[in-house]
KEKE-3310 file (N, C-alpha, C; in steps of 0.2 Angstrom, whole numbers, plus 5000, padded with zeros to 4 digits):
npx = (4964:4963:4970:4966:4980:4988:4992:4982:4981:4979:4983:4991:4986:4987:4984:4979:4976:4963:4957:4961:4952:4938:4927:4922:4911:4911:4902:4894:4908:4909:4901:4903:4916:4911:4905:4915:4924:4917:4914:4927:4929:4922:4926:4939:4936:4930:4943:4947:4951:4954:4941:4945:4957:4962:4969:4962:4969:4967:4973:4980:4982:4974:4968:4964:4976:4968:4956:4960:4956:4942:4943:4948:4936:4929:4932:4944:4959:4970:4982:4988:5002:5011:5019:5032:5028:5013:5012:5020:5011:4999:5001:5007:4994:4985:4994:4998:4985:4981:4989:5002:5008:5020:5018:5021:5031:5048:5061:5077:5085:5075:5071:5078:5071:5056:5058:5055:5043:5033:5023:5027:5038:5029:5035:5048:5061:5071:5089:5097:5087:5085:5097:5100:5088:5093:5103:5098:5092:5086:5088:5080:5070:5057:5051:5042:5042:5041:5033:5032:5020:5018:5025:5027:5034:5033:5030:5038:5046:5050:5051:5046:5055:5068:5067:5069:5085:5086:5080:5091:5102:5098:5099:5109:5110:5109:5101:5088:5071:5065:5046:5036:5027:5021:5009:5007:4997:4989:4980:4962:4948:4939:4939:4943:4952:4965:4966:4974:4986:4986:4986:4998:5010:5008:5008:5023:5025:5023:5035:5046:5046:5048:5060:5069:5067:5066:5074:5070:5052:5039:5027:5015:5006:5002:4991:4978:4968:4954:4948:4949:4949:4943:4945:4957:4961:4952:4962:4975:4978:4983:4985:4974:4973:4962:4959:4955:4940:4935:4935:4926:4915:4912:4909:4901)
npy = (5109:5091:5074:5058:5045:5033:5026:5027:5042:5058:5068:5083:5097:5111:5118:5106:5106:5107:5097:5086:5075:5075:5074:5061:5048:5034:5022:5023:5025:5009:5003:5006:5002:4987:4983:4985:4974:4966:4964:4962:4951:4941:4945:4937:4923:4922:4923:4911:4910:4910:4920:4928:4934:4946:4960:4975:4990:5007:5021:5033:5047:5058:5059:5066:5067:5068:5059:5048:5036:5036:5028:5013:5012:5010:4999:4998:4991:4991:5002:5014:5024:5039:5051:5056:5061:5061:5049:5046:5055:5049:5038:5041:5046:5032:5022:5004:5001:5000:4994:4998:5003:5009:5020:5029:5039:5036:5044:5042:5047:5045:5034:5028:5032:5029:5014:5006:5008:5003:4989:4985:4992:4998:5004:5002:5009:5010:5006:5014:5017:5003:4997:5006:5002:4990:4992:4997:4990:4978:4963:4950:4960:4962:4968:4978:4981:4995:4996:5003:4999:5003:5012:5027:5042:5050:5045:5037:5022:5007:4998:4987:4980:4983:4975:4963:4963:4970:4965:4955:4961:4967:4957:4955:4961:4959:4958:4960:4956:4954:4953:4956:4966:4979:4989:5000:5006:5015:5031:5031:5028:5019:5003:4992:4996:4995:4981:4972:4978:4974:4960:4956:4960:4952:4939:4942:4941:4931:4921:4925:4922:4911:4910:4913:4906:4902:4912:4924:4929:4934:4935:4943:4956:4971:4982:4991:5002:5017:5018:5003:4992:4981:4976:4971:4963:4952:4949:4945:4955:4956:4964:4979:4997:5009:5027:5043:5044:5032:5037:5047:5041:5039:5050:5063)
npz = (4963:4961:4961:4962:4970:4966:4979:4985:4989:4989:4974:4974:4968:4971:4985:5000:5013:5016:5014:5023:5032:5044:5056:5058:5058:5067:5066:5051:5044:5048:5042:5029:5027:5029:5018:5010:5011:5007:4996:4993:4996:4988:4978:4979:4979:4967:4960:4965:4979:4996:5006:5013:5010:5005:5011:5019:5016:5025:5018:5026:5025:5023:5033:5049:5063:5076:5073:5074:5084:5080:5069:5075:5082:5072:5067:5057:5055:5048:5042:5032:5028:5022:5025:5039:5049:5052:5055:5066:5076:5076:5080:5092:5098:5098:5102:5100:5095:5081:5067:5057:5041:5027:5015:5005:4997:5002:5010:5012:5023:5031:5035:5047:5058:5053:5050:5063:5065:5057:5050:5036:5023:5008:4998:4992:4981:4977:4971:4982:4995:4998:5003:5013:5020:5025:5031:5042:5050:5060:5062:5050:5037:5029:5014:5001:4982:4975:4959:4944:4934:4921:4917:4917:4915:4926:4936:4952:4954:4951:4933:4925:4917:4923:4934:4938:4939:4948:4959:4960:4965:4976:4982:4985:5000:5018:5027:5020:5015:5001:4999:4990:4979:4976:4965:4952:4944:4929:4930:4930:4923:4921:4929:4923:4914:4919:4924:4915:4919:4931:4930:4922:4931:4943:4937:4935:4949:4951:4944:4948:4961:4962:4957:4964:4976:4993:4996:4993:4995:4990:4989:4992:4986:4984:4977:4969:4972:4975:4963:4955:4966:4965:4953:4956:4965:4960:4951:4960:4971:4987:4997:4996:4992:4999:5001:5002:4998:5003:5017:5014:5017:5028:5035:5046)
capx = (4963:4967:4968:4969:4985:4992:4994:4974:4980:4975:4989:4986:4992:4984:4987:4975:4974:4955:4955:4962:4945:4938:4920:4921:4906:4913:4896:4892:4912:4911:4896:4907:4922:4910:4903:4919:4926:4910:4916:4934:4929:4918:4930:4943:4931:4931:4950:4950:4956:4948:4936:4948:4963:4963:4968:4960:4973:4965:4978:4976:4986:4970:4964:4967:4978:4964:4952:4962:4950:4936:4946:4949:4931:4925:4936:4949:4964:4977:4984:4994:5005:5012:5023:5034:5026:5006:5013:5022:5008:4994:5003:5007:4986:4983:4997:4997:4978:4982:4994:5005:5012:5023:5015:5021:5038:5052:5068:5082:5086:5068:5072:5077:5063:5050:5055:5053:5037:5027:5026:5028:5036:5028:5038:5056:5060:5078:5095:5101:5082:5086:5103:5099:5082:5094:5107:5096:5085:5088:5086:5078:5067:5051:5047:5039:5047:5036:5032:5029:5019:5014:5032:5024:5039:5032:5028:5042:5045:5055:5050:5046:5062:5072:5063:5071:5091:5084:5078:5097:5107:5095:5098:5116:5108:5109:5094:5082:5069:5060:5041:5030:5026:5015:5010:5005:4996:4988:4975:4959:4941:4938:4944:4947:4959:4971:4967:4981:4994:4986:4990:5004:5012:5006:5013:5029:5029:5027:5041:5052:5047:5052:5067:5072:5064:5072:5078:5063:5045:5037:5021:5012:5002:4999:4989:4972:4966:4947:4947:4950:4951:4940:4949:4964:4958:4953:4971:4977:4979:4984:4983:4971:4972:4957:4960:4949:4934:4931:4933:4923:4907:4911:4907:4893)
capy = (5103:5086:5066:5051:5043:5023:5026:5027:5047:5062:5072:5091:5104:5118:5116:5101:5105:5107:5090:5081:5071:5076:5073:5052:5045:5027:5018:5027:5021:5004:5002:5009:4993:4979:4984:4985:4971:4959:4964:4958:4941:4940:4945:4932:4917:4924:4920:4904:4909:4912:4925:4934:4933:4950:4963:4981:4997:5013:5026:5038:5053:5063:5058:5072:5061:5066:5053:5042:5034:5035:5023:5011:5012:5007:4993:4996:4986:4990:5011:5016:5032:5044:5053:5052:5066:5061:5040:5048:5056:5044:5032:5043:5045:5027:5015:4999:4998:4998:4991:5002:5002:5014:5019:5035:5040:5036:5047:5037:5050:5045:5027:5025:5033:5023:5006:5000:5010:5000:4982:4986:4997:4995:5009:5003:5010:5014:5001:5016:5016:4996:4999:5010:5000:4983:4994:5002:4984:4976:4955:4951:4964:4961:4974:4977:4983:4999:4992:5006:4995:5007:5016:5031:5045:5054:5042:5032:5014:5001:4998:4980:4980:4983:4974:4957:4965:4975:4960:4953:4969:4969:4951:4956:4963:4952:4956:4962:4950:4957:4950:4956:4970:4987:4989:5009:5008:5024:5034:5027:5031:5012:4998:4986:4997:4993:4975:4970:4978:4969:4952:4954:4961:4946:4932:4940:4939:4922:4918:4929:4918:4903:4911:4916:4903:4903:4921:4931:4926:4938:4933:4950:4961:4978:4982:4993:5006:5017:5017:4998:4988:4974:4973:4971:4958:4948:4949:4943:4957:4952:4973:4986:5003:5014:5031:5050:5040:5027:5040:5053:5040:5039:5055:5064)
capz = (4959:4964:4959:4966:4968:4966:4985:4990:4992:4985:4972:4975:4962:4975:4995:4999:5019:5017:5012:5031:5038:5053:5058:5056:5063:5066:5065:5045:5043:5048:5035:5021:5028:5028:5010:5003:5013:5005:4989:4992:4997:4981:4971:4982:4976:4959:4959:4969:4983:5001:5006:5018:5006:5002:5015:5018:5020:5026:5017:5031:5020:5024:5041:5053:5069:5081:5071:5073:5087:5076:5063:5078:5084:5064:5065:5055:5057:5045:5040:5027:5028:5018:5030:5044:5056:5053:5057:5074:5078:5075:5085:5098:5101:5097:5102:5095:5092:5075:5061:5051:5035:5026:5005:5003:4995:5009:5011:5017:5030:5037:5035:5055:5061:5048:5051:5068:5069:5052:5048:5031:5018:5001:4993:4990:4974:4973:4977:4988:4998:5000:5007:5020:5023:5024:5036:5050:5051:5065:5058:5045:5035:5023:5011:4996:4978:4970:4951:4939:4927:4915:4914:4918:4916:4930:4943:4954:4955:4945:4928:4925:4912:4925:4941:4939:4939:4954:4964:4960:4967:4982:4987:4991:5004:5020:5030:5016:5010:4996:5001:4984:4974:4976:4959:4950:4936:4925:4934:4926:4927:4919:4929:4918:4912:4925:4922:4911:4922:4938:4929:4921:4938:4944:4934:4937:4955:4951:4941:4951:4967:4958:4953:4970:4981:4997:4999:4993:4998:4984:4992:4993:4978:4986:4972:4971:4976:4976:4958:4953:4970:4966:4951:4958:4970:4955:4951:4965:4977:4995:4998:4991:4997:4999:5005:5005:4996:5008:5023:5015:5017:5037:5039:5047)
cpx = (4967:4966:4970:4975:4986:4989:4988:4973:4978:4982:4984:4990:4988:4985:4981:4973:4966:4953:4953:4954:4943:4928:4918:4917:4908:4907:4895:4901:4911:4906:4901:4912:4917:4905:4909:4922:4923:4914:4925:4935:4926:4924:4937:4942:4934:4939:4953:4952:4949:4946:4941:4954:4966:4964:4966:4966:4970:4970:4974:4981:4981:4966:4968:4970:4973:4958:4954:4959:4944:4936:4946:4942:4926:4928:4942:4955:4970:4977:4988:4996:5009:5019:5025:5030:5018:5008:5015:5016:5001:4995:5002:4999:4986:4988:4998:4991:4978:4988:4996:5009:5016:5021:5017:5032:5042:5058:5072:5084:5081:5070:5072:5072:5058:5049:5055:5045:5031:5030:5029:5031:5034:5030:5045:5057:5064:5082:5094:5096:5083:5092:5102:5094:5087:5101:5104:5090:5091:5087:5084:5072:5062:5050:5045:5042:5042:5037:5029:5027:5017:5022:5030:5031:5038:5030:5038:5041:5050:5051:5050:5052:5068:5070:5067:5081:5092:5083:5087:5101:5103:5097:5107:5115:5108:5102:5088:5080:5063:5052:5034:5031:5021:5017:5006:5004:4993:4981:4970:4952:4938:4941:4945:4951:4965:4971:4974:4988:4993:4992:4995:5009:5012:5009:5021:5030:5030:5032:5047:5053:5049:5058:5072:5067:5069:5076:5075:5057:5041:5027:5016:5011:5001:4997:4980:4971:4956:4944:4947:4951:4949:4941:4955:4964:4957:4959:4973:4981:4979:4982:4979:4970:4967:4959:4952:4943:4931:4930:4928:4914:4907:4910:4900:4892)
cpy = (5097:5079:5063:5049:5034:5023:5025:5034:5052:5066:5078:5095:5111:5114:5112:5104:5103:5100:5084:5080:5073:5075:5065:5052:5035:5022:5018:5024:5014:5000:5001:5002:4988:4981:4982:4976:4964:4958:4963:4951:4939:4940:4939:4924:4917:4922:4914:4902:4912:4921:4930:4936:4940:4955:4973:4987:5004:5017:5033:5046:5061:5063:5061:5065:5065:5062:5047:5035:5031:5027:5015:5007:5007:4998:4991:4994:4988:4999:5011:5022:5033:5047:5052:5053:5065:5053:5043:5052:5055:5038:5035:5043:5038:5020:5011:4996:4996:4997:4996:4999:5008:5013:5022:5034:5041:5038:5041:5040:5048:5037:5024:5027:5029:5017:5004:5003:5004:4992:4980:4991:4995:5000:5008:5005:5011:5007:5005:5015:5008:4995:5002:5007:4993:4987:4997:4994:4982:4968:4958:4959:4962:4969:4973:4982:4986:4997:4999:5004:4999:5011:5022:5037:5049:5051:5037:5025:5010:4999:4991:4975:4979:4977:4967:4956:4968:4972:4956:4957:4967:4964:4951:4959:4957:4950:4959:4955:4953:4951:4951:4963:4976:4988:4999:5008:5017:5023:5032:5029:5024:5005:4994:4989:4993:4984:4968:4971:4974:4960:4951:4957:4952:4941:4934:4938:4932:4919:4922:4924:4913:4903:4911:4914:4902:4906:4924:4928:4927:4934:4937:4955:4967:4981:4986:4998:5010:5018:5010:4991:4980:4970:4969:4964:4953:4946:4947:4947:4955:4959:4979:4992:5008:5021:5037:5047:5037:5031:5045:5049:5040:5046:5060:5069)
cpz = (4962:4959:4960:4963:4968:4974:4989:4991:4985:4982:4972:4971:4965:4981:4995:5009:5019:5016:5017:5031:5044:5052:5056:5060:5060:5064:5055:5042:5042:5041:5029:5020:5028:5020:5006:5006:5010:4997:4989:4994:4991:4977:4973:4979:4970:4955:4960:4974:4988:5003:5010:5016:5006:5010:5014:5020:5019:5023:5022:5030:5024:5029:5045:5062:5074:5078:5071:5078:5085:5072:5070:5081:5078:5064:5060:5058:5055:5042:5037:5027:5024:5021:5038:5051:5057:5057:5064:5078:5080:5080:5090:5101:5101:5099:5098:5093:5087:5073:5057:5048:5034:5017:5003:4999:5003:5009:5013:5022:5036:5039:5044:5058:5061:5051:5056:5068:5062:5053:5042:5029:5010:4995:4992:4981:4972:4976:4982:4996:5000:5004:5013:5024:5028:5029:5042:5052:5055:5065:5053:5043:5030:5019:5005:4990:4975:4961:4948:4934:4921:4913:4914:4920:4922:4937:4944:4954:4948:4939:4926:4922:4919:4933:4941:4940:4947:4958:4965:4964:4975:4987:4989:4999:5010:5024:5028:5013:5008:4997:4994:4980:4977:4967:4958:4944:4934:4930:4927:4927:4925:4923:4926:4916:4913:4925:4922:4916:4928:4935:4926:4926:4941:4942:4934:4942:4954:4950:4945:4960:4966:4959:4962:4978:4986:5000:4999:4994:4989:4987:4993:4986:4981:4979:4972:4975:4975:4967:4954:4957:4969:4959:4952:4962:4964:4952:4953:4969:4983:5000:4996:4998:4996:5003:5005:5002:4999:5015:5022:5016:5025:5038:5041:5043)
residu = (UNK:UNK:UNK:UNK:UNK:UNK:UNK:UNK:UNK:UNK:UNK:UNK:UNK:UNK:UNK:UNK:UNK:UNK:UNK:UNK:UNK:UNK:UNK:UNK:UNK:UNK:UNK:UNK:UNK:UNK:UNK:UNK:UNK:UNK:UNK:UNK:UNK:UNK:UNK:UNK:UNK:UNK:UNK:UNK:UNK:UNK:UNK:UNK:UNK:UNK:UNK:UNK:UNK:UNK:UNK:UNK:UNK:UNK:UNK:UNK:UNK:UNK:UNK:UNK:UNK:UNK:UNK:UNK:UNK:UNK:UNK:UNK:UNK:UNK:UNK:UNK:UNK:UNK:UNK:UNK:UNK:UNK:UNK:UNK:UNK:UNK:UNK:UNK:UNK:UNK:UNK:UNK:UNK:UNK:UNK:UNK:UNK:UNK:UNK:UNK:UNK:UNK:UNK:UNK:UNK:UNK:UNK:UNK:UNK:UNK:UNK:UNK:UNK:UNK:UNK:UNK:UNK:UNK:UNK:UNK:UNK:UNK:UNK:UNK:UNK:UNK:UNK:UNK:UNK:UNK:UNK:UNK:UNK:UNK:UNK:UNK:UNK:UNK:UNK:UNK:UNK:UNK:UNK:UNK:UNK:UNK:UNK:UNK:UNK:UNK:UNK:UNK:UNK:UNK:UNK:UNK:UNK:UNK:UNK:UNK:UNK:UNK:UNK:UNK:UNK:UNK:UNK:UNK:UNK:UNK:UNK:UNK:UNK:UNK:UNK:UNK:UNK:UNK:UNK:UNK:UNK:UNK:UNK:UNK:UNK:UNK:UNK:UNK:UNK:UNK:UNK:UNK:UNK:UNK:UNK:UNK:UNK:UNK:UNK:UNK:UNK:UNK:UNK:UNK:UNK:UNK:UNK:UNK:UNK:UNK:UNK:UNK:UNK:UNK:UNK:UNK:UNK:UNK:UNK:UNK:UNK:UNK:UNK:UNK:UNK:UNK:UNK:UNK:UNK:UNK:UNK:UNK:UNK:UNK:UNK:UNK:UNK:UNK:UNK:UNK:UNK:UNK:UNK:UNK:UNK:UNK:UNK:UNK:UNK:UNK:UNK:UNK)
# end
């Protein structure tokens, strides 16, 4: 049994291996990215903003690292991981073709590893996660603040209650610059569900940018996934993550 997560990935309550990707036909992929890619510029208009506003991340949770060629081939551009040992060994086949993030829940132990290797992480969720992230950074640091907007006792992420005390605490920090939000709302079979919590996310990063012009950017919505993306994008996502969904149509 499984079900999508915030993350793009798949939550498994039975062993999930059968799930990895294999057999990507890049051509049958690239199809599936410029469909949705049409429908994030639509939806970009829709908000006011331009067509390319919104960016696509691949959550590659359940793409086997010898596909990872395939992803490369299709044109994807931008990956989002979960783990340290799939991101190490995705790189290792693929170099720097691609852009990595970090989505997934981040240990602090893992933390030196993680950050030279992504451009992003969009999971900070703890001070001590911030700490660690804002002692092993080498200059400045961007990262993004997980938002539990639903207050969901079983998912991680700061709670909107607390997110503007937690953006305070952080900025003691000397080479962390909090850059936006990754937002989690309720698994949903409705998008408009998820709506409300897109934009009230949203209006706070605003006022939080305001608040903390200067030191934080807050410029970034990681926001969206294969259930609500083009919601999310109306909202003003700058991020939506598509995972096992969008790869299961690139396959032969």
């Amino acid at each position: 049994m499984r079900a999508e997560r915030s993350d793009g990935s798949v939550m498994c309550h039975d062993l999930c291996m059968a799930d990895v990707q294999t057999g990507i036909d890049p051509d049958r992929l690239r199809i599936a990215l410029d469909e949705v890619r049409d429908e994030l510029a639509a939806a970009a208009r829709w908000s006011g903003r331009a067509p390319g506003a919104v960016e696509l991340l691949v959550a590659g949770k359940y793409i086997a690292p010898e596909e990872t060629p395939a992803l490369v081939a299709a044109g994807v551009q931008l990956v989002g991981e979960n783990r340290l040992q799939q991101l190490q060994e995705k790189q290792a086949i693929i170099g720097d073709a691609l852009v990595f993030d970090f989505i997934g829940h981040l240990q602090r132990r893992k933390v030196r590893e993680v950050l030279p290797r992504v451009r992003l992480i969009h999971s900070v969720d703890s001070l001590d996660l911030a700490r660690e992230i804002a002692h092993r950074a080498e200059g400045t640091t961007r990262v993004l603040v997980e938002v539990n907007a639903d207050e969901e006792p079983s998912k991680s992420g700061i709670v909107p209650s607390q997110l503007r005390q937690f953006i305070a605490d952080a900025s003691q920090l000397e080479h962390l610059v909090i850059g936006g939000l990754m937002v989690m709302p309720a698994l949903t079979s409705n998008p408009e569900d998820s709506r409300e919590a897109f934009s009230r996310v949203r209006d706070f990063a605003r006022s939080l940018a305001v608040e903390w012009q200067g030191r934080h950017d807050l410029s970034d919505l990681s926001m969206g996934t294969s259930q609500d993306y083009v919601v999310a994008a109306q909202e003003g996502a700058t991020i939506v993550r598509l995972g096992r969904g969008l790869i299961e149509q690139g396959r032969v």
